[in-house]
FIVOKE-151137 format. One record per residue (C-alpha): residue number from 1; x, y, z. Coordinates in steps of 0.05 Angstrom, whole numbers. Example, Ala and Ser with C-alpha at 12.3 -4.5 7.8 and 13.67 -1.06 7.14 Angstrom:
<sites>
+-----+--------+--------+--------+
: num :      u :      v :      w :
+-----+--------+--------+--------+
:   1 :    246 :    -90 :    156 :
:   2 :    273 :    -21 :    143 :
+-----+--------+--------+--------+
</sites>
This chain:
<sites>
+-----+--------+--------+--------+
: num :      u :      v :      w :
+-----+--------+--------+--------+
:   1 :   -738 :   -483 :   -327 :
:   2 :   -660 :   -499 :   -344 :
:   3 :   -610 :   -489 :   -284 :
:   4 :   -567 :   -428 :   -290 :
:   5 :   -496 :   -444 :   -310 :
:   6 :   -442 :   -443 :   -257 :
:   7 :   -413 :   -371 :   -298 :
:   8 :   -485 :   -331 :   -290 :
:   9 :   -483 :   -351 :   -221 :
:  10 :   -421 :   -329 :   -199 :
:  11 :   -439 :   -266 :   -236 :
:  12 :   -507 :   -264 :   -193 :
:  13 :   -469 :   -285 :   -134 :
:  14 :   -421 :   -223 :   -147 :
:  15 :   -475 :   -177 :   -161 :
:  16 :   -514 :   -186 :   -102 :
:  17 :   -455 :   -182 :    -57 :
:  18 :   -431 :   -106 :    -83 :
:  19 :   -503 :    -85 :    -67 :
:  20 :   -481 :   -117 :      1 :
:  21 :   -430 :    -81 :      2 :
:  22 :   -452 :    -12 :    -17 :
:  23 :   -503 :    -19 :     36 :
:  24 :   -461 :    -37 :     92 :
:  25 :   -400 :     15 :     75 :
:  26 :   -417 :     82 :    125 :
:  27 :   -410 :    145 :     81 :
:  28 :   -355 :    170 :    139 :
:  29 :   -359 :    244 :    170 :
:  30 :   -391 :    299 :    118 :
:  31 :   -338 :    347 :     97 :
:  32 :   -294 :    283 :     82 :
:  33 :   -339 :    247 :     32 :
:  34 :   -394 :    297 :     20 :
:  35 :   -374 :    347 :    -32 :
:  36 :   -422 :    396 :     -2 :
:  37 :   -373 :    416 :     51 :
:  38 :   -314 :    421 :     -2 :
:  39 :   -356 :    474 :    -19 :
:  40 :   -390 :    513 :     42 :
:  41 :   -334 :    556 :     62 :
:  42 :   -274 :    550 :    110 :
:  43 :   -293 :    533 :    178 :
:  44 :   -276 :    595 :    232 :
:  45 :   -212 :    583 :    275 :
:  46 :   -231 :    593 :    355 :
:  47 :   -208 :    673 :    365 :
:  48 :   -133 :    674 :    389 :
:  49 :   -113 :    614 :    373 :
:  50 :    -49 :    599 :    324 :
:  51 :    -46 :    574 :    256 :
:  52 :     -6 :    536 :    218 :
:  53 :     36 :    576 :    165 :
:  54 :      3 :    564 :     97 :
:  55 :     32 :    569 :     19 :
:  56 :     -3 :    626 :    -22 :
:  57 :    -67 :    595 :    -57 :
:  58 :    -68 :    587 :   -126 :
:  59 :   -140 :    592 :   -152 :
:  60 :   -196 :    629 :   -117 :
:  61 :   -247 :    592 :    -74 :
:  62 :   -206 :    525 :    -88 :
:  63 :   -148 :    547 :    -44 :
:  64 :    -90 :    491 :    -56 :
:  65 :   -127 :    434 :   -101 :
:  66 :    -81 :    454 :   -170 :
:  67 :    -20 :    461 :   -128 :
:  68 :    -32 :    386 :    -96 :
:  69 :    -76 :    358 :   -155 :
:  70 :    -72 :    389 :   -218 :
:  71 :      3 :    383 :   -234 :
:  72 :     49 :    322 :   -256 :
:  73 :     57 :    276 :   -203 :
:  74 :    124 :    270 :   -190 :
:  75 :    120 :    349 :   -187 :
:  76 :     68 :    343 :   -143 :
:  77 :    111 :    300 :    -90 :
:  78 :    165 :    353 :   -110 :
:  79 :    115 :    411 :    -88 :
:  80 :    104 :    387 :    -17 :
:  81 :    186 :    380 :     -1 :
:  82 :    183 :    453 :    -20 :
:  83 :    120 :    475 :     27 :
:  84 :    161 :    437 :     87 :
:  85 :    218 :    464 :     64 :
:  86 :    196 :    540 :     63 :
:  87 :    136 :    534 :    116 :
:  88 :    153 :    484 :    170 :
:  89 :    137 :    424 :    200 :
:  90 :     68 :    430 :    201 :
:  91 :     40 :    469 :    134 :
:  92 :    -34 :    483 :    129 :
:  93 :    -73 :    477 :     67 :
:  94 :   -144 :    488 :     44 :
:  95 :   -187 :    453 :     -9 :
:  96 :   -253 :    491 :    -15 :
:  97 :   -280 :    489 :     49 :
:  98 :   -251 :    422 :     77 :
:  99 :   -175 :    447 :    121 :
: 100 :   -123 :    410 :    118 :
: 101 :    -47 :    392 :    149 :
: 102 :     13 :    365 :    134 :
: 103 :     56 :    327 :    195 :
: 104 :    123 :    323 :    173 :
: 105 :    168 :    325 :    240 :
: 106 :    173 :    251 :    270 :
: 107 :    150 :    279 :    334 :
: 108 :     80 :    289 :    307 :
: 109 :     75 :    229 :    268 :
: 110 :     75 :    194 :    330 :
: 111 :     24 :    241 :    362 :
: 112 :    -25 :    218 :    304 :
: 113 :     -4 :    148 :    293 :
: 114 :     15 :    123 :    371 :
: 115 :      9 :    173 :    431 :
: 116 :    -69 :    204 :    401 :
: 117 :    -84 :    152 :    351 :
: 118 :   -155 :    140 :    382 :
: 119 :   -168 :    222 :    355 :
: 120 :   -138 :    215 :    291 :
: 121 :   -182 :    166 :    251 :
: 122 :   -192 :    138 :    186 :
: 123 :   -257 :    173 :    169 :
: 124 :   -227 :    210 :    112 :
: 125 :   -249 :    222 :     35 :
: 126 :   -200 :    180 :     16 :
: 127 :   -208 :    121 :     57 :
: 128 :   -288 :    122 :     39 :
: 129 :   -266 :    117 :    -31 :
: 130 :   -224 :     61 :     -5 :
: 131 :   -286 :     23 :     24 :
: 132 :   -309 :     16 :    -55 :
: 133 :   -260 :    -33 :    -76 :
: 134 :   -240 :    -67 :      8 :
: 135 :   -299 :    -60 :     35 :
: 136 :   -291 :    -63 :    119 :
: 137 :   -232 :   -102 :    115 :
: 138 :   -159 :    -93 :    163 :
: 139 :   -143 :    -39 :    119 :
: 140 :   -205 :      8 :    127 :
: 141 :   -248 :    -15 :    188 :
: 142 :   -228 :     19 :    244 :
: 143 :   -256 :      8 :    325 :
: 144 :   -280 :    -53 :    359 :
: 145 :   -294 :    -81 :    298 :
: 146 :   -230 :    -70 :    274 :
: 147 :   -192 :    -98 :    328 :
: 148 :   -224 :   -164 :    334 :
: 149 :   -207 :   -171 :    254 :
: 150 :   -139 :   -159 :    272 :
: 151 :   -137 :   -215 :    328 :
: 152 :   -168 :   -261 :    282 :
: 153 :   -119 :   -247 :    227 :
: 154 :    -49 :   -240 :    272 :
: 155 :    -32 :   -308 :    287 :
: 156 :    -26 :   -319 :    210 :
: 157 :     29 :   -268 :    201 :
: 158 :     72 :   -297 :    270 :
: 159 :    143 :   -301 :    255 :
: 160 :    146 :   -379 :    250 :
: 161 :     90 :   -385 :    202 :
: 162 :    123 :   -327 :    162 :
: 163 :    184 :   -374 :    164 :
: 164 :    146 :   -441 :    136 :
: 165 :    123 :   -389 :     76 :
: 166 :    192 :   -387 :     55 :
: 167 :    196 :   -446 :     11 :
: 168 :    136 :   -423 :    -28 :
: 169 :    178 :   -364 :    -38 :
: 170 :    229 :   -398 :    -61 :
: 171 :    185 :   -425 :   -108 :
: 172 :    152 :   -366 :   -134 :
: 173 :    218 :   -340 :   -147 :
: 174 :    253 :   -394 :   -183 :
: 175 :    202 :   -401 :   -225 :
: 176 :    196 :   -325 :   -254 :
: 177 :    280 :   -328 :   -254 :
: 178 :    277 :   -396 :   -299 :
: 179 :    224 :   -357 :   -345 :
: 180 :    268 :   -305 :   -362 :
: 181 :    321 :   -309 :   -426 :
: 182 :    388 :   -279 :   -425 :
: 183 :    387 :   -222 :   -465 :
: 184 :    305 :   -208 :   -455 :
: 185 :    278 :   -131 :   -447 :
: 186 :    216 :   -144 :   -390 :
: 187 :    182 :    -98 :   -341 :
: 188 :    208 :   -106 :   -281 :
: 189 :    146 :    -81 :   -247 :
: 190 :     95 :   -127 :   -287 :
: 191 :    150 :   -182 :   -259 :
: 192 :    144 :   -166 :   -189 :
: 193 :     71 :   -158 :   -197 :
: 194 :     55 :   -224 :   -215 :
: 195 :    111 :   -258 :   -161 :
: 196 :     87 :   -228 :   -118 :
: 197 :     11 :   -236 :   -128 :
: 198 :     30 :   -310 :   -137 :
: 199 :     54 :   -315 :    -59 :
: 200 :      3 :   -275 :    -28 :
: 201 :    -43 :   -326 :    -67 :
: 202 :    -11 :   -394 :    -44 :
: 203 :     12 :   -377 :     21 :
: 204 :    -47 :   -329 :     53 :
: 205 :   -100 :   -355 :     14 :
: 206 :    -85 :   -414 :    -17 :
: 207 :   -106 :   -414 :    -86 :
: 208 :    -54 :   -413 :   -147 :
: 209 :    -76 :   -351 :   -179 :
: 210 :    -19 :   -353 :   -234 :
: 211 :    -61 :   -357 :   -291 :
: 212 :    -98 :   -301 :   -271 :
: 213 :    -41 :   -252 :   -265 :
: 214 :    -61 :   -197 :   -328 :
: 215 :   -132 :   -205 :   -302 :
: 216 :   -112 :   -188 :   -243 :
: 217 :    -70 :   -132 :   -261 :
: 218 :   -100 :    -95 :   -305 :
: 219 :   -166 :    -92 :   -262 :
: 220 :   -118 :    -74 :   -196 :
: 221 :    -80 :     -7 :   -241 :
: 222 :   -152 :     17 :   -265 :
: 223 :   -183 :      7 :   -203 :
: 224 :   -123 :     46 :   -171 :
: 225 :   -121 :    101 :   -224 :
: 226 :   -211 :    107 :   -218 :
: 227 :   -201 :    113 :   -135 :
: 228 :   -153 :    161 :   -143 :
: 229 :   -189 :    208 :   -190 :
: 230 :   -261 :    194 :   -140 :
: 231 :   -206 :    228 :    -75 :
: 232 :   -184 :    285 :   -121 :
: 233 :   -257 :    304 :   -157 :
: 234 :   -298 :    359 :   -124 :
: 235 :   -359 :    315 :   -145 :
: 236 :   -364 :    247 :   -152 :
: 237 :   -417 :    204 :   -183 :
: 238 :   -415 :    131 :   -144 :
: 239 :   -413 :     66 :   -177 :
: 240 :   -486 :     65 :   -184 :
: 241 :   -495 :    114 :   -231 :
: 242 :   -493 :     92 :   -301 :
: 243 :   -432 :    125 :   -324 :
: 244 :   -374 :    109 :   -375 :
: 245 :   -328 :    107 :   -320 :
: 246 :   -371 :     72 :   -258 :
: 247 :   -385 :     21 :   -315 :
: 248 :   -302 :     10 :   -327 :
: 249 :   -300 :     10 :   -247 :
: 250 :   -360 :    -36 :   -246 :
: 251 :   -321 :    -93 :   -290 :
: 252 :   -258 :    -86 :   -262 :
: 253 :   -288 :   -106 :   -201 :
: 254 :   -325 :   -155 :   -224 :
: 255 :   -256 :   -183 :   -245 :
: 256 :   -237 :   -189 :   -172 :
: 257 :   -303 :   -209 :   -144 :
: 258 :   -299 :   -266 :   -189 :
: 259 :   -237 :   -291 :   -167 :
: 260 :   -242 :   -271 :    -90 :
: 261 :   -314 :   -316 :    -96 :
: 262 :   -286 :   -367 :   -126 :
: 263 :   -226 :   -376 :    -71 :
: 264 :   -287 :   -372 :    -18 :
: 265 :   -337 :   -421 :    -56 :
: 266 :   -277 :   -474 :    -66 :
: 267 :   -260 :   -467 :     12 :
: 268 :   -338 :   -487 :     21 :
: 269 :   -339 :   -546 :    -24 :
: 270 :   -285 :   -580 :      5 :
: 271 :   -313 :   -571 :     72 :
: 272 :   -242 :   -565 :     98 :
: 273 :   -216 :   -492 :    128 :
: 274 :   -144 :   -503 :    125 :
: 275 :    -93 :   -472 :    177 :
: 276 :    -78 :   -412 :    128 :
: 277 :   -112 :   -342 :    134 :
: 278 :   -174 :   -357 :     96 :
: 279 :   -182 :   -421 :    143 :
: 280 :   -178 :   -380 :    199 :
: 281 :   -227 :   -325 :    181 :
: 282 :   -282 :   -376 :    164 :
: 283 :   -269 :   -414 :    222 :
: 284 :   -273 :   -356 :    269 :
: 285 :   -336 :   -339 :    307 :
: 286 :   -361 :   -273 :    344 :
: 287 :   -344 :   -279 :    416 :
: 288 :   -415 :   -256 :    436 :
: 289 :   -458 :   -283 :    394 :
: 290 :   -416 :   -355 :    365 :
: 291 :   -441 :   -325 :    282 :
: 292 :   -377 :   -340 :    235 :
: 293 :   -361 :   -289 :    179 :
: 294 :   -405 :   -277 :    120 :
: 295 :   -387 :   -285 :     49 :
: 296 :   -398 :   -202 :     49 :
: 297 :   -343 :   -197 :    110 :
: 298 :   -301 :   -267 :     76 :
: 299 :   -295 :   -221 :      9 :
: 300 :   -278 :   -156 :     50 :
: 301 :   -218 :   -190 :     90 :
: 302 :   -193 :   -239 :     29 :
: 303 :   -205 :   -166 :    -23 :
: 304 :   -153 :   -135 :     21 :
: 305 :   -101 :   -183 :     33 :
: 306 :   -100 :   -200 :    -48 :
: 307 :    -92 :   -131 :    -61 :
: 308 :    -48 :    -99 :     -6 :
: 309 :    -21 :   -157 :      3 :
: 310 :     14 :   -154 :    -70 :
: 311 :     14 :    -87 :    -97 :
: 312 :     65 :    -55 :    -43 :
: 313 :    116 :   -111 :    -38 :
: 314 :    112 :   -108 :   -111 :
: 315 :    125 :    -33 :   -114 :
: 316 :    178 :    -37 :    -63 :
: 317 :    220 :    -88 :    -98 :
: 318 :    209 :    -49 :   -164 :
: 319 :    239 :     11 :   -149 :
: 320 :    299 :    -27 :   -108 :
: 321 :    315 :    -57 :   -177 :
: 322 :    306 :     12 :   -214 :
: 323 :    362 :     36 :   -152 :
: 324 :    406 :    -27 :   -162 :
: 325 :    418 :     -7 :   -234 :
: 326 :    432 :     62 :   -220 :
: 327 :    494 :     50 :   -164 :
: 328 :    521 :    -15 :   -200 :
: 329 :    571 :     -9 :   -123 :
: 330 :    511 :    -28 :    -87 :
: 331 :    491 :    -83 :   -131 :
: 332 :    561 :   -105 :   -128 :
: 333 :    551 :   -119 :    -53 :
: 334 :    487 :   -144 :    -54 :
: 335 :    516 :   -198 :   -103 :
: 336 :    576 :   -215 :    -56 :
: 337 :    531 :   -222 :     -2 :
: 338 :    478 :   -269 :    -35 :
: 339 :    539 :   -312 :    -62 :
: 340 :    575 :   -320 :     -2 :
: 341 :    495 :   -330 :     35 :
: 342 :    466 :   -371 :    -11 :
: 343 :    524 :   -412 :    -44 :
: 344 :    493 :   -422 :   -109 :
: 345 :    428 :   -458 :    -76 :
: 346 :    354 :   -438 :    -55 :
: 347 :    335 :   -379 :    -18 :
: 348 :    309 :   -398 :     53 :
: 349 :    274 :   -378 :    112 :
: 350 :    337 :   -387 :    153 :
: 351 :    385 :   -340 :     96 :
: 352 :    340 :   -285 :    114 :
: 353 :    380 :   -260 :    182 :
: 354 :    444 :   -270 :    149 :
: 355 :    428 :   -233 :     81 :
: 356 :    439 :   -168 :    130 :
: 357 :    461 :   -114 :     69 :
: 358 :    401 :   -143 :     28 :
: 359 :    351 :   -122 :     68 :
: 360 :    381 :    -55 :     83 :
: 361 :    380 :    -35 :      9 :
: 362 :    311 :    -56 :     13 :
: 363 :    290 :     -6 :     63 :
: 364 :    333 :     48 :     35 :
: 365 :    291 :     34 :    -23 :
: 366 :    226 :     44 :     26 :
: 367 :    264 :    105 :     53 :
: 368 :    267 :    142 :    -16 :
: 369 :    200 :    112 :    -53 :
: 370 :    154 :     88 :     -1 :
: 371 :     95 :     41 :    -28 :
: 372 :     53 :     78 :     14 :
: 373 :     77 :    152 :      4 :
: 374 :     11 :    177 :     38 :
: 375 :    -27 :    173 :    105 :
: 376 :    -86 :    210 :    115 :
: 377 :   -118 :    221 :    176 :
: 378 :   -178 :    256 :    209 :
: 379 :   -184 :    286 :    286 :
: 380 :   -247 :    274 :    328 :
: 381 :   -227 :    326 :    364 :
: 382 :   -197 :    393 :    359 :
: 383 :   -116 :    390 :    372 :
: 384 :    -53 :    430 :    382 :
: 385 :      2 :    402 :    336 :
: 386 :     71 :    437 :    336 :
: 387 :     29 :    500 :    376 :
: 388 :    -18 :    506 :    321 :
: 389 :    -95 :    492 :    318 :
: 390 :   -114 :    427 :    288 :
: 391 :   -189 :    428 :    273 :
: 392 :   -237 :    379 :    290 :
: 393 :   -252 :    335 :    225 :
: 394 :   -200 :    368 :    180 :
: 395 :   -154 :    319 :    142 :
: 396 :    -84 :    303 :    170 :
: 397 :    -26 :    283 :    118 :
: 398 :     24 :    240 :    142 :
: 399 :     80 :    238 :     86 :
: 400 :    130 :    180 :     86 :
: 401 :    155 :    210 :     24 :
: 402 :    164 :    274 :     57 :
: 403 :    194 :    252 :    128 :
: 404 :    240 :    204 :     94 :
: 405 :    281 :    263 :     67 :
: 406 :    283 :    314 :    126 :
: 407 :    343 :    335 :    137 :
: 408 :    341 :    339 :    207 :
: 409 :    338 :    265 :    212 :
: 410 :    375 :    239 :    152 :
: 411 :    443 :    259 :    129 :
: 412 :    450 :    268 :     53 :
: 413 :    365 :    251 :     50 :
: 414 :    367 :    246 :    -33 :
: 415 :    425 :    206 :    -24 :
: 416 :    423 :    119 :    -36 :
: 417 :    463 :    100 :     25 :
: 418 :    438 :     37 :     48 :
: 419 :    478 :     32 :    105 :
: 420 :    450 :     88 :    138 :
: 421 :    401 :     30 :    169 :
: 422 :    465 :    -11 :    196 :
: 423 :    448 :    -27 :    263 :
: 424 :    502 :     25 :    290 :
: 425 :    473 :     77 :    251 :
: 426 :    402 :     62 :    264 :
: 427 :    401 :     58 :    337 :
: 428 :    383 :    132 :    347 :
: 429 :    342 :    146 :    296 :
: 430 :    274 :    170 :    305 :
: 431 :    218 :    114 :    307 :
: 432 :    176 :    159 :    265 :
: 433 :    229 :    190 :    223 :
: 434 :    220 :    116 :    191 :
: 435 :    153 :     95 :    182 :
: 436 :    142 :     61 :    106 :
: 437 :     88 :      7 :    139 :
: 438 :     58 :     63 :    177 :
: 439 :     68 :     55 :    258 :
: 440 :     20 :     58 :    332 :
: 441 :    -36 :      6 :    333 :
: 442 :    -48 :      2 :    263 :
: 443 :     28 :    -15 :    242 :
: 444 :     22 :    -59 :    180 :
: 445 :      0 :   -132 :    200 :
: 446 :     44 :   -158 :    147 :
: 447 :    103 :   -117 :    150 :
: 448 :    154 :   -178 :    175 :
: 449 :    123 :   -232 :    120 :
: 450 :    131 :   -170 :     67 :
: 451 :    204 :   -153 :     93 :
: 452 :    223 :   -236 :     90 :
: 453 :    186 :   -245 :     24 :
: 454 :    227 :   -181 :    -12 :
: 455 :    282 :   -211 :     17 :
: 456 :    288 :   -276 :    -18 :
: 457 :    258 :   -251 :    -82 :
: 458 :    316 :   -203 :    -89 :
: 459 :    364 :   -255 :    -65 :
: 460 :    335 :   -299 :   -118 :
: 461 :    347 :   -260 :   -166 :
: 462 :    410 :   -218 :   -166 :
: 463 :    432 :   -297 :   -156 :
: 464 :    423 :   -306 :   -224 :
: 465 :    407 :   -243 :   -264 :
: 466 :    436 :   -174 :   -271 :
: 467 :    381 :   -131 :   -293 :
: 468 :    397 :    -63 :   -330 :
: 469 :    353 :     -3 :   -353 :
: 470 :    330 :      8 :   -423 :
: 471 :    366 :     70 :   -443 :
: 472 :    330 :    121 :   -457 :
: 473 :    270 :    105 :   -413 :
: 474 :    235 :    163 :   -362 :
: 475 :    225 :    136 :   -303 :
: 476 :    182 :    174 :   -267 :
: 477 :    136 :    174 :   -204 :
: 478 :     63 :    155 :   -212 :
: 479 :     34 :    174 :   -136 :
: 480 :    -43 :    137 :   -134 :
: 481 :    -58 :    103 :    -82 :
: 482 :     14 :     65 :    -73 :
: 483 :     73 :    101 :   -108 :
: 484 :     83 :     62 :   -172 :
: 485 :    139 :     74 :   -243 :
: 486 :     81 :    115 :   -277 :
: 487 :    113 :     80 :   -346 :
: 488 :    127 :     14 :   -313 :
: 489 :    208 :     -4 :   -314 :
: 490 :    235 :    -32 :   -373 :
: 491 :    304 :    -75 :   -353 :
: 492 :    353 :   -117 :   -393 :
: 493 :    357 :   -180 :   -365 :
: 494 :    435 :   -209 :   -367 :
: 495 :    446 :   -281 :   -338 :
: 496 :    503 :   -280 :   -298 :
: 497 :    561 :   -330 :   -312 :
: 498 :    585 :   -352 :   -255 :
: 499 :    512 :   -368 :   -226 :
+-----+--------+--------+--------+
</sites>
């Protein structure tokens, strides 16, 4: 009998561990991933008790889907500004049978993401749909389980690790700058896709996953695009049955099983950890019983960091370039400050607290296009938000998109005024008027390395490049899972002189 080649059994290998997978992820409360609930009639209020004001529905039985579904997107993002706008703070929807809130104040943010966080979990549709692609990973695990991932996984993101990541930054960035030809029309998203995808590769798992880059990225956008249309269908048909679509899903993961194995297997072989992440989850052990990780769990913890750890850091810097070319002032500054920072040399971990303006263009970028422009959250129990009833196992919205711009907490909100996050200005703001990595407990375990790695990319750059939008272009909102340019972001690159 002839030995299978090393291809088939990766492909095995992969296969067996989705069936893993499938087996281990929990289907989550019904009414959130069951369709039959969507579907069995709006559960009664208690007598007496207040509710929420709520838009008029616009199709019978469905209540709100077309109004938050079944429009453009960006008009979509558009619509729920208007339903805080004309209902309040906390606006009540319905979808079929399943109830649902939006939390726009600050003040109940917090509630659901710090002061009652243990209520408001993560068993929602959307986060099951999640589990497909991540599996139990930091993202989507949630409870003791959860929180011994997270101790495993936090001493890799400490601030002085983060800072001896900076020269492969530095790297990564020089060497997409030195690709580029004066003169050249590129996507600027496509570029800050693969940068960044290189970094989280090298530095958090490290594996040079350069050459794997359009792989990688066309299986991430379909995957993003297929878990997106699984939240927003009344029915969906999981990846098991043999559908045009769960087939496209199928191979796209496949993609990223392949490559997520591989990193694992290679770890094995050499019989050496290493002191970055992937080293420490394999070395780690349960407290209780002394087991280490499974190549199941591995794939689930390495699947999340590759993707999360790209995809919004690559979305954030995106749409700071698309603002850059649109107030050529600001760009001006940022310039003066990278000069003067920088003198001609190598971003470093050290030019990080001096390149002050830098990063607060960056998070007026987060401000007004949030990578994560949606939080979704479900209560345990029933709740009074604002004075209105909260249901028990409803779904909770918590819009970045939407809080970024109330006007109660930010002057001018549609306005690009990055020095509305000057230190002077900042100082008494709301915590959770801000909240683009999310906040409480689960506040993004990578929010510092992303914040330090955006930093020296965009220093990097505007170092040596002035990058200008293709005429003519619509740049418009695409909000899946993160908020992406629907149409990517086609820029002029144009070396500058004096670099």
């Amino acid at each position: 009998m002839s030995t299978p080649s090393p291809d088939l059994r990766r492909r095995a290998d992969a296969m067996a561990l989705r069936r893993a997978l499938q087996a281990r992820i929990p289907e989550g409360r019904r009414g959130l991933g069951d369709p039959r609930v969507m579907l069995r009639g709006a559960p009664l209020a208690p007598p007496g008790v207040p509710l929420a004001p709520t838009p008029p529905e616009t199709v019978p039985l469905l209540g709100h889907l077309r109004s938050l579904q079944g429009r453009d997107g960006e008009d979509r993002m558009r619509e729920l500004l208007r339903f805080r706008e004309e209902h309040g703070d906390v606006v009540r929807f319905r979808f079929a049978g399943l109830t649902a809130h939006l939390f726009a104040n600050p003040e109940h943010v917090k509630l659901a993401l710090h002061e009652r966080n243990r209520i408001y979990g993560k068993g929602t549709r959307g986060m099951h749909k999640l589990r497909l692609v991540l599996g139990l990973g930091l993202l989507t695990n949630e409870g003791d389980s959860w929180l011994s991932q997270r101790r495993i996984a936090q001493p890799a993101f400490h601030r002085k690790r983060i800072a001896a990541f900076a020269e492969d930054f530095a790297d990564a960035s020089e060497a997409m700058v030195a690709s580029w030809e004066d003169g050249q029309t590129l996507d600027a998203h496509y570029e800050m896709m693969k940068v960044t995808l290189r970094i989280v590769g090298q530095t958090l798992l490290g594996t040079d996953v350069t050459g794997e880059s359009d792989a990688v990225g066309s299986a991430v956008s379909r995957i993003v695009e297929d878990v997106n249309e699984r939240v927003n269908a009344l029915v969906d048909l999981p990846p098991p049955f043999p559908s045009r679509r769960n087939r496209l899903f199928r191979q796209s993961m496949e993609v990223l099983d392949r490559i997520v194995l591989e990193m694992i297997e290679a770890r094995r072989s050499a019989g050496v950890s290493g002191d970055d992440l992937l080293g420490m989850l394999m070395d780690a052990r349960d407290a209780d019983t002394g087991a280490a990780m499974s190549d199941a769990q591995l794939r689930d913890e390495v699947m999340t960091i590759f993707l999360a750890g790209h995809e919004t850091t690559a979305n954030a810097l995106t749409w700071t370039l698309y603002l850059l070319s649109k107030y050529p002032g600001v760009a001006r500054r940022v310039r003066a400050e990278v000069d003067a920072v920088l003198g001609g040399g190598r971003a470093r971990a050290e030019h990080a607290r001096d390149l002050v303006y830098t990063k607060q263009v960056l998070e007026e970028a987060m401000r007004l296009y949030p990578p994560a422009w949606m939080i979704a959250r479900s209560p345990e129990e029933d709740d009074v938000v604002g004075g209105y009833h909260i249901p028990r196992h409803s779904l909770v919205f918590l819009c970045p998109w939407v809080t970024h711009r109330h006007p109660d907490h930010w002057e001018d909100p549609e306005g690009f005024d990055p020095d509305r996050f000057s230190p002077e200005r900042s100082a008494d703001r709301h915590r959770f008027a801000y909240f683009p990595f999310g906040g409480g407990p689960r506040l993004c375990i990578g929010n510092n390395f992303a914040l330090m790695e955006a930093q020296l990319i965009l220093a990097t750059l505007m170092r040596d490049w002035r990058l200008d939008l293709v005429s003519g272009q619509r740049v418009a909102m695409e909000p899946l899972v993160t908020l992406r340019p629907k149409h990517g972001l086609r820029m002029t690159a144009h070396r500058r002189r004096s670099a």
